[in-house]
LUMGUPA-181508 format. One record per residue: residue number from 0; residue in three letters; x, y, z of N, C-alpha, C, O in turn. Coordinates in pm, whole numbers, m for minus. Layout:
BEGIN
- mifi; kolza; nX; nY; nZ; caX; caY; caZ; cX; cY; cZ; oX; oY; oZ
- NUM; ala; X; Y; Z; X; Y; Z; X; Y; Z; X; Y; Z;
...
% end
This chain:
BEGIN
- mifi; kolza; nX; nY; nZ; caX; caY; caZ; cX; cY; cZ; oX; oY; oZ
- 0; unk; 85; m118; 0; 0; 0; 0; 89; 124; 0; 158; 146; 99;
- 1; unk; 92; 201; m101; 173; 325; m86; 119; 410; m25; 1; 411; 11;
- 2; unk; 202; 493; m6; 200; 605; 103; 106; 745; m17; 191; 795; m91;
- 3; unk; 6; 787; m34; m39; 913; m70; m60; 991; m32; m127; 995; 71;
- 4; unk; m17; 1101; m92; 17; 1267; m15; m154; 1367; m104; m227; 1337; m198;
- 5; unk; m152; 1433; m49; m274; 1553; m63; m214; 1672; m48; m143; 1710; 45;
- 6; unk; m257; 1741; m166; m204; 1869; m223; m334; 1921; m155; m444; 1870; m134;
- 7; unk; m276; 2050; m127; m380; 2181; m64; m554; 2149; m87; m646; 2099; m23;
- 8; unk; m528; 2221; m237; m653; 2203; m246; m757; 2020; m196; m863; 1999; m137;
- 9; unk; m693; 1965; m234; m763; 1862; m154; m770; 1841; m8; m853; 1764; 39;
- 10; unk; m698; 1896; 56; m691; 1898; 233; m825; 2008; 237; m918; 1992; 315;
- 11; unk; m818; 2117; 141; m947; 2224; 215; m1059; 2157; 164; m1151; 2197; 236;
- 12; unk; m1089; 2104; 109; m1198; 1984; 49; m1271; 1907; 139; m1390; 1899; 168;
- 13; unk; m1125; 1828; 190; m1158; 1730; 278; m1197; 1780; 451; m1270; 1710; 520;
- 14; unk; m1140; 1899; 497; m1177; 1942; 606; m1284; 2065; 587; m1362; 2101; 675;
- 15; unk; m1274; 2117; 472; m1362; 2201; 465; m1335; 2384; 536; m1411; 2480; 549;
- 16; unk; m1200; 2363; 565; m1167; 2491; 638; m1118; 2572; 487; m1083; 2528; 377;
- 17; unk; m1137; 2723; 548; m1041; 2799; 416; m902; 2793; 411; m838; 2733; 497;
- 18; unk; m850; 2852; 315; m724; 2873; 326; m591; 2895; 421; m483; 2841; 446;
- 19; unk; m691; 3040; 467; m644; 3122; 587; m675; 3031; 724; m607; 3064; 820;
- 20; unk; m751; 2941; 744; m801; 2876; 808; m747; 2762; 861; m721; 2738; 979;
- 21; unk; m732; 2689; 758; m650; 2592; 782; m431; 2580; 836; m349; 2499; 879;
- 22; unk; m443; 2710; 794; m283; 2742; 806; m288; 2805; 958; m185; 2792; 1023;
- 23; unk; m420; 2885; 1033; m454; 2897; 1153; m413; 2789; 1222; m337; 2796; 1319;
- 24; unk; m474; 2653; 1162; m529; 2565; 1265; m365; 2505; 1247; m316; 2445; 1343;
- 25; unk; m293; 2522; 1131; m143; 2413; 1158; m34; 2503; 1229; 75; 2460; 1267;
- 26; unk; m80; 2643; 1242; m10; 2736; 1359; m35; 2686; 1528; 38; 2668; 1626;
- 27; unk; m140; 2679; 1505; m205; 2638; 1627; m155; 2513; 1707; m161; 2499; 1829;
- 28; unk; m100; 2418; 1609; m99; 2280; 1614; m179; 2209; 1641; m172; 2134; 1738;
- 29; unk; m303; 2218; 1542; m438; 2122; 1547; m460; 2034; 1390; m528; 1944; 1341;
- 30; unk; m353; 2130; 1355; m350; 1962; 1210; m199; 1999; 1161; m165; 2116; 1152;
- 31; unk; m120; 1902; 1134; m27; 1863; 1074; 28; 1931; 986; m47; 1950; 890;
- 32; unk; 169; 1993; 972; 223; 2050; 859; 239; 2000; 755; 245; 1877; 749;
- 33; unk; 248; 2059; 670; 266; 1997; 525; 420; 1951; 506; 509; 2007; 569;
- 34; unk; 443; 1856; 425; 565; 1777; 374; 631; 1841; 240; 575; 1809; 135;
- 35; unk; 735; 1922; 232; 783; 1954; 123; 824; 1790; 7; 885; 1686; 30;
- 36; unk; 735; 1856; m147; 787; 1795; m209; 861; 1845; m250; 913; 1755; m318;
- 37; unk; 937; 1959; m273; 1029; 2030; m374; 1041; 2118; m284; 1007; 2134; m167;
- 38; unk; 1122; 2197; m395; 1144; 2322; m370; 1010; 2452; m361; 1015; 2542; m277;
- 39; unk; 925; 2443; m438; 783; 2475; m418; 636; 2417; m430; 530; 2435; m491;
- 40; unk; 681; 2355; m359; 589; 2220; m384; 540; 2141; m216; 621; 2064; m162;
- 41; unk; 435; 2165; m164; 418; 2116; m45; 265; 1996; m77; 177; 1992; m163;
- 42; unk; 300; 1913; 45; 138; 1794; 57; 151; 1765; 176; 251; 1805; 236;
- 43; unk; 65; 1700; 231; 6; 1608; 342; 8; 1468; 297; m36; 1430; 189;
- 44; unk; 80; 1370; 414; 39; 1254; 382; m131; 1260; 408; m198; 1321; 491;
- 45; unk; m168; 1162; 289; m346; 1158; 330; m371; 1091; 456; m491; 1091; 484;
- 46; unk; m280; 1022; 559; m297; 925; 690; m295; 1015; 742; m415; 1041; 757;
- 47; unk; m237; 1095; 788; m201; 1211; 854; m372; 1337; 892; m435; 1374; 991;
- 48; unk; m375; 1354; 780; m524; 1411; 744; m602; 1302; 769; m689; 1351; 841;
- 49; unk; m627; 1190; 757; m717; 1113; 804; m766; 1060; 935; m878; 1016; 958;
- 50; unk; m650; 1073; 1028; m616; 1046; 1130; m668; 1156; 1262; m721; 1107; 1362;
- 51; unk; m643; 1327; 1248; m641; 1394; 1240; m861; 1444; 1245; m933; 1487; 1335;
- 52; unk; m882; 1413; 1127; m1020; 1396; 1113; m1100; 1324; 1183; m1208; 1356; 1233;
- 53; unk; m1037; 1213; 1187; m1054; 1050; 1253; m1150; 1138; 1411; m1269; 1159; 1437;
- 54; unk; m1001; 1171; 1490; m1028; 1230; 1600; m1171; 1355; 1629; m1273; 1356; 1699;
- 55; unk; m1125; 1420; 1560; m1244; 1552; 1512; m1383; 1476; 1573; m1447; 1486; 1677;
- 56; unk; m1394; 1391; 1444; m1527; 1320; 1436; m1558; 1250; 1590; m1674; 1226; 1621;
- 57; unk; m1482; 1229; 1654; m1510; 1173; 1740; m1449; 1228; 1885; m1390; 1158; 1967;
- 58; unk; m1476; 1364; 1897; m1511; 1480; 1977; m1373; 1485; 2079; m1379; 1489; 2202;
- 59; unk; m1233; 1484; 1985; m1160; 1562; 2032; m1138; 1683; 2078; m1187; 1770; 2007;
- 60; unk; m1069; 1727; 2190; m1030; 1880; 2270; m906; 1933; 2127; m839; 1885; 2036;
- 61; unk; m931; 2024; 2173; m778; 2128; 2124; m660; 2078; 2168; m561; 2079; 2095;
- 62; unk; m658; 2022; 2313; m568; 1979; 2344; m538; 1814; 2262; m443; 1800; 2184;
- 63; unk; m625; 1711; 2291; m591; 1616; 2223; m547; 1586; 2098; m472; 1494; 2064;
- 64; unk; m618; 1698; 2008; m561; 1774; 1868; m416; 1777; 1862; m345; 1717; 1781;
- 65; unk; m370; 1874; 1977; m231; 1897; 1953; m126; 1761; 1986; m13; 1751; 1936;
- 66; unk; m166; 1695; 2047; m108; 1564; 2122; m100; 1481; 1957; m16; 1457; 1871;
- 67; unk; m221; 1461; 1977; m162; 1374; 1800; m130; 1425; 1685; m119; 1353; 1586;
- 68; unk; m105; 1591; 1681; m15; 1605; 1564; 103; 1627; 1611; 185; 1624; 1519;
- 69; unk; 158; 1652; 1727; 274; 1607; 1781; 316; 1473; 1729; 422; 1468; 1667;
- 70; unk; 231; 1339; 1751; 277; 1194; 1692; 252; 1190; 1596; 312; 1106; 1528;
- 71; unk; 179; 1250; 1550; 193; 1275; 1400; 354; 1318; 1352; 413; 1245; 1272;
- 72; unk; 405; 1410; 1393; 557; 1468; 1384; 646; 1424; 1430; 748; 1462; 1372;
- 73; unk; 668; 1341; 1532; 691; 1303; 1546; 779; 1111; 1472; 898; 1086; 1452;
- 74; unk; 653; 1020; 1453; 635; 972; 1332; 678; 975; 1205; 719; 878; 1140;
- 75; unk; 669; 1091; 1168; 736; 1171; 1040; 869; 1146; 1008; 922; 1110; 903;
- 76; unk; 949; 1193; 1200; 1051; 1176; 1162; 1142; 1005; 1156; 1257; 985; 1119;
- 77; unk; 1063; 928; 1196; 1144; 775; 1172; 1047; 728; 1095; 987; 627; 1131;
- 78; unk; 1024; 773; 1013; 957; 685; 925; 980; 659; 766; 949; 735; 674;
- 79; unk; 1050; 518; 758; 1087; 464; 696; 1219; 423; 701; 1279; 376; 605;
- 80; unk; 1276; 445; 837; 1391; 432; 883; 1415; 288; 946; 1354; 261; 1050;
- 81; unk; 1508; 185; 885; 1522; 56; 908; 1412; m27; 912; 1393; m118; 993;
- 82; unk; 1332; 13; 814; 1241; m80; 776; 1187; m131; 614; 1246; m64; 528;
- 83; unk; 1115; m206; 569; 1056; m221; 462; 953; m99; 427; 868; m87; 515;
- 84; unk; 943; m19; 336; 837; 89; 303; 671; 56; 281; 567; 118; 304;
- 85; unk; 711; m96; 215; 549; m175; 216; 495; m200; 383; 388; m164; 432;
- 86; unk; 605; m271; 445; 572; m312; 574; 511; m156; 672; 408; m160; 738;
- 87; unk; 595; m36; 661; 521; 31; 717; 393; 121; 662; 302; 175; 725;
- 88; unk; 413; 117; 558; 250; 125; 529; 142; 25; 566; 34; 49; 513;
- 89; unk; 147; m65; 634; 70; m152; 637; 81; m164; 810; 0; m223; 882;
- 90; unk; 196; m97; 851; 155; m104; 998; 168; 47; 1096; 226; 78; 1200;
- 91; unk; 73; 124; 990; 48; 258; 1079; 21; 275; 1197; m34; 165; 1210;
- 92; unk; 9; 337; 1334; m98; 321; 1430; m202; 357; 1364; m230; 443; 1280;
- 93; unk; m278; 234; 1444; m446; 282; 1449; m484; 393; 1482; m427; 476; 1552;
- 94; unk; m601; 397; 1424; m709; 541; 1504; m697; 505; 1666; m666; 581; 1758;
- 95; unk; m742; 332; 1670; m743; 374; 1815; m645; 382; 1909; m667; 388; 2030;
- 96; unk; m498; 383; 1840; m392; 364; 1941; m364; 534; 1951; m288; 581; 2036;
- 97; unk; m454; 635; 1833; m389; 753; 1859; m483; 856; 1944; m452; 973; 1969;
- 98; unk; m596; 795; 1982; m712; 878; 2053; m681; 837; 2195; m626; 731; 2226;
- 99; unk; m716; 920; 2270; m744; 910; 2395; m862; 849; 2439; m967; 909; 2417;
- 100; unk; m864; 720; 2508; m958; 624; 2568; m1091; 672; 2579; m1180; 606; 2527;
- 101; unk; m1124; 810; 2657; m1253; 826; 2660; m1311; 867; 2490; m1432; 885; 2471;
- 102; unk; m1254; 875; 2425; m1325; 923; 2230; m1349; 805; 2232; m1469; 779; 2220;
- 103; unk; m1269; 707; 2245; m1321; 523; 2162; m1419; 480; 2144; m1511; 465; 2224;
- 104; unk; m1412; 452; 2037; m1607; 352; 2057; m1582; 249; 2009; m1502; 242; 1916;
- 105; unk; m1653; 127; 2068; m1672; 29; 2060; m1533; m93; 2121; m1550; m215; 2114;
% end
């Protein structure tokens, strides 16, 4: 499973924030910075944004927000480091290893 990245316009799509809005909320540290592809050229892994949402939907704080785009960044940085690239696509944390116990359902 490869890894797919999301260009801007598809992140404001998918969260629905504006422009100005969304660059608020990655000041803030409530969603994830973007990944340079180039030299002018930025994306989001789509896990990252999904993950991120994941939480939202299921009535994260501001604070818990910032906690998992911390591991989110965290993450970022060993990843793909002494491992297979298939293998870690295939063994992301879960949604539920990145929420805090009381969000969980089921």
């Amino acid at each position: 499973m490869p890894t797919c990245v999301l260009r801007l316009r598809t992140v404001l799509e998918r969260t629905g924030y504006s422009r100005s809005g969304l660059y608020a909320r990655i000041a803030a540290g409530l969603l994830p910075r973007p990944i340079a592809l180039g030299a002018r050229a930025a994306a989001w892994p789509e896990h990252d944004i999904d993950a991120v949402l994941a939480a939202m939907i299921r009535g994260a704080t501001d604070d818990e927000l910032r906690s998992l785009v911390s591991d989110i960044h965290a993450r970022r940085s060993n990843f793909g480091l002494g491992a297979n690239p298939r293998a870690l696509a295939t063994t992301n944390v879960s949604a539920a290893q990145e929420t805090p116990a009381r969000l969980r359902t089921g």
